[in-house]
Chimera marker file (.cmm) of the C-alpha trace (Angstrom):
<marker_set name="trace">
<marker id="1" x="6.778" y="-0.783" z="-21.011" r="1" g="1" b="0" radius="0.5"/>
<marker id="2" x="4.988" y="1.916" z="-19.447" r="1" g="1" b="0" radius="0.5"/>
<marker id="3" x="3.467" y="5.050" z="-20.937" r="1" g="1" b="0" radius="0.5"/>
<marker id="4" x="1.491" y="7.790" z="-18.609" r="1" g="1" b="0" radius="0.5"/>
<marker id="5" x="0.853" y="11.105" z="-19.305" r="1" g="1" b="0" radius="0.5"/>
<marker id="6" x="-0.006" y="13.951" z="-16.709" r="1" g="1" b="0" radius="0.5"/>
<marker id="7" x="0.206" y="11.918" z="-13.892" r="1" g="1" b="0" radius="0.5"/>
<marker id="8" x="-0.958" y="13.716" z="-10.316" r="1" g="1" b="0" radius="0.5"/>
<marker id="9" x="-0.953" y="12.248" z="-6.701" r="1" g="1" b="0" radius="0.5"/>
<marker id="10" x="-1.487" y="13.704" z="-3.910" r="1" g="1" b="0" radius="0.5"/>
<marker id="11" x="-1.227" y="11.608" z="-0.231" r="1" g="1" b="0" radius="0.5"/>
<marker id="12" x="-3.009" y="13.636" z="2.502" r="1" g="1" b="0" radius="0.5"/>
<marker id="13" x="-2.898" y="12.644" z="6.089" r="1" g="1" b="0" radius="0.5"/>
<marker id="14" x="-4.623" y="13.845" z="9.473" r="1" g="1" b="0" radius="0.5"/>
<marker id="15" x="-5.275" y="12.917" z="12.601" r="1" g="1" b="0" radius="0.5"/>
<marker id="16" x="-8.402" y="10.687" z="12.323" r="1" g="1" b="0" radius="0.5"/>
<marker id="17" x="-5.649" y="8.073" z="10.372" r="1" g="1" b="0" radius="0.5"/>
<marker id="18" x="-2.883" y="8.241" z="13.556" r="1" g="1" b="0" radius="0.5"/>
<marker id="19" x="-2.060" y="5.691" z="16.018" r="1" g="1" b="0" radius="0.5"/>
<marker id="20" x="-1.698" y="1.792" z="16.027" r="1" g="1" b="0" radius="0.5"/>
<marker id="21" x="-5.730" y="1.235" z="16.870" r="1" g="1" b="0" radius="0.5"/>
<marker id="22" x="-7.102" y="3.665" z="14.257" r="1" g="1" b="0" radius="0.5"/>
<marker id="23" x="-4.728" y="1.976" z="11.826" r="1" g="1" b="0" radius="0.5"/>
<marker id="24" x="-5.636" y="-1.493" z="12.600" r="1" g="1" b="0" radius="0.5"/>
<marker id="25" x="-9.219" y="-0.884" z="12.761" r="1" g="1" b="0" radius="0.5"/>
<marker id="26" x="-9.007" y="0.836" z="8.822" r="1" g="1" b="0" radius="0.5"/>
<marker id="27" x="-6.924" y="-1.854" z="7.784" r="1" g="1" b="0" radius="0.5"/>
<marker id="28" x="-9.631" y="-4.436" z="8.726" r="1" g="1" b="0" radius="0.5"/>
<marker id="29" x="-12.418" y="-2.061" z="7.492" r="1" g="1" b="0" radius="0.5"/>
<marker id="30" x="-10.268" y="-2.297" z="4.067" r="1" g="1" b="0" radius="0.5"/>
<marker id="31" x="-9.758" y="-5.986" z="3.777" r="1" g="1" b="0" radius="0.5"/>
<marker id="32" x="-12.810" y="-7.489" z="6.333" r="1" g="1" b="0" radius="0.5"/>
<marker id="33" x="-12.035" y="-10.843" z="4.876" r="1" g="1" b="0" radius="0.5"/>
<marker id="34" x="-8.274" y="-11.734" z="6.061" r="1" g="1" b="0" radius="0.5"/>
<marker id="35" x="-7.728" y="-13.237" z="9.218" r="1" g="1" b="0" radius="0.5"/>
<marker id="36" x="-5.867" y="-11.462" z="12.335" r="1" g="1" b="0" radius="0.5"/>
<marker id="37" x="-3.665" y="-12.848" z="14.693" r="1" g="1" b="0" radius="0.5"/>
<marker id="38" x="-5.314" y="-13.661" z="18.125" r="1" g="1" b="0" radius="0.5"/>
<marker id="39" x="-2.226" y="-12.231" z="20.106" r="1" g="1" b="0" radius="0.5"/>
<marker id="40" x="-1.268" y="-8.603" z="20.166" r="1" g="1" b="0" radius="0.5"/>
<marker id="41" x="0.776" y="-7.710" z="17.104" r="1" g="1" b="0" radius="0.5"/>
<marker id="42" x="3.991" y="-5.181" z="17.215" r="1" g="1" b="0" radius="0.5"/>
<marker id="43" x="4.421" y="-3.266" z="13.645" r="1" g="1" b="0" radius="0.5"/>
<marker id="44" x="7.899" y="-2.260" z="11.733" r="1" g="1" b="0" radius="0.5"/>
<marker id="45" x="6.200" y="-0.108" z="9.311" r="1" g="1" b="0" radius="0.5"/>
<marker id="46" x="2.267" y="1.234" z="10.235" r="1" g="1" b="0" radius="0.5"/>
<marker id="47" x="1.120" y="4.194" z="8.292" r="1" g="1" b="0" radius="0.5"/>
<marker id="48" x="-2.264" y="5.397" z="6.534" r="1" g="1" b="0" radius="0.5"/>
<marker id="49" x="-2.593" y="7.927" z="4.156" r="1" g="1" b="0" radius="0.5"/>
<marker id="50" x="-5.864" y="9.368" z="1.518" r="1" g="1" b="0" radius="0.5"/>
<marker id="51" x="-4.564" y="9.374" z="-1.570" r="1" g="1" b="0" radius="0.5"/>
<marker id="52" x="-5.693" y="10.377" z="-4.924" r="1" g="1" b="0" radius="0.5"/>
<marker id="53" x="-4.706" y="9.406" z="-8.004" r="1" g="1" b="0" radius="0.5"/>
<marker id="54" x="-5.518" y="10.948" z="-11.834" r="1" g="1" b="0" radius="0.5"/>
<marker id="55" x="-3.377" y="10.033" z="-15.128" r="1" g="1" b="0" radius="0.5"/>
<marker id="56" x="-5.240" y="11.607" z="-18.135" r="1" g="1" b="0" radius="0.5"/>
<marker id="57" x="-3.096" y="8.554" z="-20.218" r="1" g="1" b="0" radius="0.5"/>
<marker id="58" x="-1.294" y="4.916" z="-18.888" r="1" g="1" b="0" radius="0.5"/>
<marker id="59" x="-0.267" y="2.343" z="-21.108" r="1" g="1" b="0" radius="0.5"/>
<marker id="60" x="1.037" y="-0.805" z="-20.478" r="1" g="1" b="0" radius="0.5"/>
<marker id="61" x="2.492" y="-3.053" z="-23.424" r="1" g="1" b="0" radius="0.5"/>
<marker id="62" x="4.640" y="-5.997" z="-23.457" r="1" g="1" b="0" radius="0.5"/>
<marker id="63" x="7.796" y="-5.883" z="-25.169" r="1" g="1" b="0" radius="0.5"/>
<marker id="64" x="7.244" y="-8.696" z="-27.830" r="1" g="1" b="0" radius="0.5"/>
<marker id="65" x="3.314" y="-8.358" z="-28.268" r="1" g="1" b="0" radius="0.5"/>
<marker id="66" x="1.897" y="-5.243" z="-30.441" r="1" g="1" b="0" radius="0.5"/>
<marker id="67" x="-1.318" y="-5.092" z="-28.620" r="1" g="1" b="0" radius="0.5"/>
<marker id="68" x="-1.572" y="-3.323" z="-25.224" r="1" g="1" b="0" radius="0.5"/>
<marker id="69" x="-1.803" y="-4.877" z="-22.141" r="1" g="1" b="0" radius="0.5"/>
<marker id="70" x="-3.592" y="-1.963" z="-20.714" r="1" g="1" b="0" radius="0.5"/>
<marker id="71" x="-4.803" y="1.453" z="-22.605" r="1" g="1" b="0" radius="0.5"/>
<marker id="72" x="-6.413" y="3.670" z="-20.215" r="1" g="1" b="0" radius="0.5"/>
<marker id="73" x="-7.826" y="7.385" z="-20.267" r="1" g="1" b="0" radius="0.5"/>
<marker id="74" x="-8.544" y="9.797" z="-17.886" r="1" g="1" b="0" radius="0.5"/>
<marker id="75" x="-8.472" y="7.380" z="-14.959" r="1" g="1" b="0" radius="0.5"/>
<marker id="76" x="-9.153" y="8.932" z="-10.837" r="1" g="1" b="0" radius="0.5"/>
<marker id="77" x="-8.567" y="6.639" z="-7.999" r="1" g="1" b="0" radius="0.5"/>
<marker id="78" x="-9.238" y="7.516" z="-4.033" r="1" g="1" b="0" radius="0.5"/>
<marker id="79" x="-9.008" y="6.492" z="-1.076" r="1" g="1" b="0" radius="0.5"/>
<marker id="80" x="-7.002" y="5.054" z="2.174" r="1" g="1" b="0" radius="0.5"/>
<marker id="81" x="-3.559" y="3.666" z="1.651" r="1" g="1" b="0" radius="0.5"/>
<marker id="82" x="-2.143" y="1.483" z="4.181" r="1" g="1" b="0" radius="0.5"/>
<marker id="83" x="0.789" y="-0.191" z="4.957" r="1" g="1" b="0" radius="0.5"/>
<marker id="84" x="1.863" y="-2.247" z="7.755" r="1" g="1" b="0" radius="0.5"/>
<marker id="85" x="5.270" y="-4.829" z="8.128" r="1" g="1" b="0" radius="0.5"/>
<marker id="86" x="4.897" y="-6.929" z="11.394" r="1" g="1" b="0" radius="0.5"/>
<marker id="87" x="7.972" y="-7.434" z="13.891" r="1" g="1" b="0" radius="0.5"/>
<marker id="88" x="10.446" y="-10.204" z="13.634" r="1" g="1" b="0" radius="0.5"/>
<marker id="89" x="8.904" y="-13.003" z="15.893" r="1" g="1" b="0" radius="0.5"/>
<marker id="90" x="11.424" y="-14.251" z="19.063" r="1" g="1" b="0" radius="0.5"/>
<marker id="91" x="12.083" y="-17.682" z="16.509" r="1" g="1" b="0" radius="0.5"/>
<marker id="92" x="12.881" y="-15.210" z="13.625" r="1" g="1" b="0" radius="0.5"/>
<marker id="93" x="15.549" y="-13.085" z="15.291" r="1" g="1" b="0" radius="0.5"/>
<marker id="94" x="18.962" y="-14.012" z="15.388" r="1" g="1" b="0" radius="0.5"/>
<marker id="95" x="22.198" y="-12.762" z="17.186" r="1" g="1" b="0" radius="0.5"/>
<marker id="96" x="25.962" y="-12.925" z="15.461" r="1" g="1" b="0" radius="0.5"/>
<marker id="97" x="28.764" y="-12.295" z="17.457" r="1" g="1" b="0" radius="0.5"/>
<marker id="98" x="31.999" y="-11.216" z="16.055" r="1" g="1" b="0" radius="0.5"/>
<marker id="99" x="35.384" y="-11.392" z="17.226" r="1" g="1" b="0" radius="0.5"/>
<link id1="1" id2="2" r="1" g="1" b="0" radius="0.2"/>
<link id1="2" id2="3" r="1" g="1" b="0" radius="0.2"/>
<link id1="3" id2="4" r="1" g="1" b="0" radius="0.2"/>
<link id1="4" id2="5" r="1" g="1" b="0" radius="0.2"/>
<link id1="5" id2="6" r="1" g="1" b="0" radius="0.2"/>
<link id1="6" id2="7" r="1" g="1" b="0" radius="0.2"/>
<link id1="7" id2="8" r="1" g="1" b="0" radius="0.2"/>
<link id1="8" id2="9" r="1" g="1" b="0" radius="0.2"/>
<link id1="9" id2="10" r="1" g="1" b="0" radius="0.2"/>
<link id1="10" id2="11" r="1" g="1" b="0" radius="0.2"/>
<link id1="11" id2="12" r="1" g="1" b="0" radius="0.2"/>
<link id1="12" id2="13" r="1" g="1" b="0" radius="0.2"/>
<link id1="13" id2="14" r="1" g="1" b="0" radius="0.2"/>
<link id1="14" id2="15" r="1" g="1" b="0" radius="0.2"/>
<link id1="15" id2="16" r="1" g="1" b="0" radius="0.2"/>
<link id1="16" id2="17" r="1" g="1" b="0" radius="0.2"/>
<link id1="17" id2="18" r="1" g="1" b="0" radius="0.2"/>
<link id1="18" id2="19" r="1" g="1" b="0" radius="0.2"/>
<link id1="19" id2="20" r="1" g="1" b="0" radius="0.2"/>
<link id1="20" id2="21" r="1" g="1" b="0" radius="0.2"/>
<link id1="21" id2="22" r="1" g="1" b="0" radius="0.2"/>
<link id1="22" id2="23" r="1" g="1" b="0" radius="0.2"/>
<link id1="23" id2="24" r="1" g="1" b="0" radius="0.2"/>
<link id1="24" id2="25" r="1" g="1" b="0" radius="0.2"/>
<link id1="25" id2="26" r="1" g="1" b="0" radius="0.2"/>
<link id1="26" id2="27" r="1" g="1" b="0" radius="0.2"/>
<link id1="27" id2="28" r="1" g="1" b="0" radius="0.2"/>
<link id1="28" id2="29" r="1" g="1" b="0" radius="0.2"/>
<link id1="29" id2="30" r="1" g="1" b="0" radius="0.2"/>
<link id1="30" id2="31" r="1" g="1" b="0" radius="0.2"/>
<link id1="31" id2="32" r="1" g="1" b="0" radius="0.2"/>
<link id1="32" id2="33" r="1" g="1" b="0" radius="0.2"/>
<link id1="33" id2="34" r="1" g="1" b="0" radius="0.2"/>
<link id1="34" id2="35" r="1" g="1" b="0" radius="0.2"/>
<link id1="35" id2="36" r="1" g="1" b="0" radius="0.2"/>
<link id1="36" id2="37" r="1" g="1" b="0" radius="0.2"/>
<link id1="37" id2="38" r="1" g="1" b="0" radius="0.2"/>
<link id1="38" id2="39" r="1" g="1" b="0" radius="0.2"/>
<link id1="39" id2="40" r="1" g="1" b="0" radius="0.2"/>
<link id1="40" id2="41" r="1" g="1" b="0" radius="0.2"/>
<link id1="41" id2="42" r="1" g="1" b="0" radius="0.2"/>
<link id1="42" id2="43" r="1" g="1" b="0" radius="0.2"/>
<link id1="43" id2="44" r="1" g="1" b="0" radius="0.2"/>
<link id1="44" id2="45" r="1" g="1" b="0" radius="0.2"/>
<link id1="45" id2="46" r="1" g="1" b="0" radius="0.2"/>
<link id1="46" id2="47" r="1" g="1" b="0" radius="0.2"/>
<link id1="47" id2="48" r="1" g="1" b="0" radius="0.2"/>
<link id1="48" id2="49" r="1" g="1" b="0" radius="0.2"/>
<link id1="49" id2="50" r="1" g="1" b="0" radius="0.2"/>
<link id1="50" id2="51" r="1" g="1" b="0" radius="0.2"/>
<link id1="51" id2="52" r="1" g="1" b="0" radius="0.2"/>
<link id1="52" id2="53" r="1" g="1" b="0" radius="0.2"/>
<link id1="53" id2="54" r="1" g="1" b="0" radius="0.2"/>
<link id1="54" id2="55" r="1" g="1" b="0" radius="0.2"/>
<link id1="55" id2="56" r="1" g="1" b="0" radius="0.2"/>
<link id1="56" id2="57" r="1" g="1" b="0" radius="0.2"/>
<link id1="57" id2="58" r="1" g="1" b="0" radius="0.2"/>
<link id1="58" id2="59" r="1" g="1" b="0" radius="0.2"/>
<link id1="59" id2="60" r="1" g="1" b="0" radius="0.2"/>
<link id1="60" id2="61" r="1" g="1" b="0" radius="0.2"/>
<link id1="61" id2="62" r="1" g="1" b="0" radius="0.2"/>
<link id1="62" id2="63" r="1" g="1" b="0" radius="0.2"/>
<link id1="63" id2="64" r="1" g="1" b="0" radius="0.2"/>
<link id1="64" id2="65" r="1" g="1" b="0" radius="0.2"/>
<link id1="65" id2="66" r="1" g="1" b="0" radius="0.2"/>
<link id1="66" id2="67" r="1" g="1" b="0" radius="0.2"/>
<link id1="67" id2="68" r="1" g="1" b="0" radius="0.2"/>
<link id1="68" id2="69" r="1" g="1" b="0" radius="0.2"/>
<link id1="69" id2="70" r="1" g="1" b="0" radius="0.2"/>
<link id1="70" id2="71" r="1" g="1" b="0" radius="0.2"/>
<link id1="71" id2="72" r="1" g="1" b="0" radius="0.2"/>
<link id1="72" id2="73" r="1" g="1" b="0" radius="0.2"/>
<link id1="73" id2="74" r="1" g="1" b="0" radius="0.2"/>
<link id1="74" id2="75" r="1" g="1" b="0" radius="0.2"/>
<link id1="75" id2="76" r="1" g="1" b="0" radius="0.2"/>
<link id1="76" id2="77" r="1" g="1" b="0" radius="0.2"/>
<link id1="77" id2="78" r="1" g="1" b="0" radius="0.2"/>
<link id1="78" id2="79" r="1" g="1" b="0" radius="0.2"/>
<link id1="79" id2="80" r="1" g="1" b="0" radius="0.2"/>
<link id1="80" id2="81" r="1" g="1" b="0" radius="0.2"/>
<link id1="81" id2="82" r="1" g="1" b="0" radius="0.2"/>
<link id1="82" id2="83" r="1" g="1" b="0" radius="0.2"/>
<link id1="83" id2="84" r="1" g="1" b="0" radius="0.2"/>
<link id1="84" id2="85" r="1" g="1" b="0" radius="0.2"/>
<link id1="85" id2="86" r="1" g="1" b="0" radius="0.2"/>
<link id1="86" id2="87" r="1" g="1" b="0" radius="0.2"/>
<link id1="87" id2="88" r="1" g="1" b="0" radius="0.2"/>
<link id1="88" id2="89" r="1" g="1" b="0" radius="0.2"/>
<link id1="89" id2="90" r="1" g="1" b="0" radius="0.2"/>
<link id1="90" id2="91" r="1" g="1" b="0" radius="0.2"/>
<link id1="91" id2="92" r="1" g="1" b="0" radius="0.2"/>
<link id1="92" id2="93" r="1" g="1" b="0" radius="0.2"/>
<link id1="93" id2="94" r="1" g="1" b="0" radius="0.2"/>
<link id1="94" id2="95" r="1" g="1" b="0" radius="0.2"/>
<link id1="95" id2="96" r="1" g="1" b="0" radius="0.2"/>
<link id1="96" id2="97" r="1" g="1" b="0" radius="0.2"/>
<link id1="97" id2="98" r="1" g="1" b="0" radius="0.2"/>
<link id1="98" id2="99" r="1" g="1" b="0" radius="0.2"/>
</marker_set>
């Protein structure tokens, strides 16, 4: 189960976060460790967004266990949010036809 109390988020977006290259390059700022692809990649999905993130109260507990998983108070996160779903490769595709 989850408890939170006075949750607030706000997702801002401008221009320096636009475009597949800007993207990319943030995404590899974020996670420097992952390895890329050495051919060009085509996205599905490709956004970035700031976000931040305050909950004065969030709770996690199981359903059979008294104690909490998580008790948290007055928690504030920030920062980039990205997401990014590659394109079907050529052996991934497939065409039905129907009578």
């Amino acid at each position: 189960m989850w408890e939170c109390e006075d949750v607030q988020i706000v997702a801002m977006s401008d221009p320096s976060m636009f475009g597949k290259d800007t993207i990319m390059k943030i995404v590899k700022e974020l996670d420097p460790d992952s390895p890329w692809p050495n051919e060009p990649y085509d996205f599905s999905i490709l956004w970035c967004r700031a976000i931040r993130f305050d909950v004065s109260k969030w709770r996690v507990q199981l359903r059979d266990f008294p104690q909490p998983l998580m008790d948290s108070r007055n928690i504030h996160f920030w920062g980039k949010l990205c997401a990014a779903e590659a394109m079907a490769t050529k052996r991934s595709k497939r065409l039905v036809l129907t009578k």
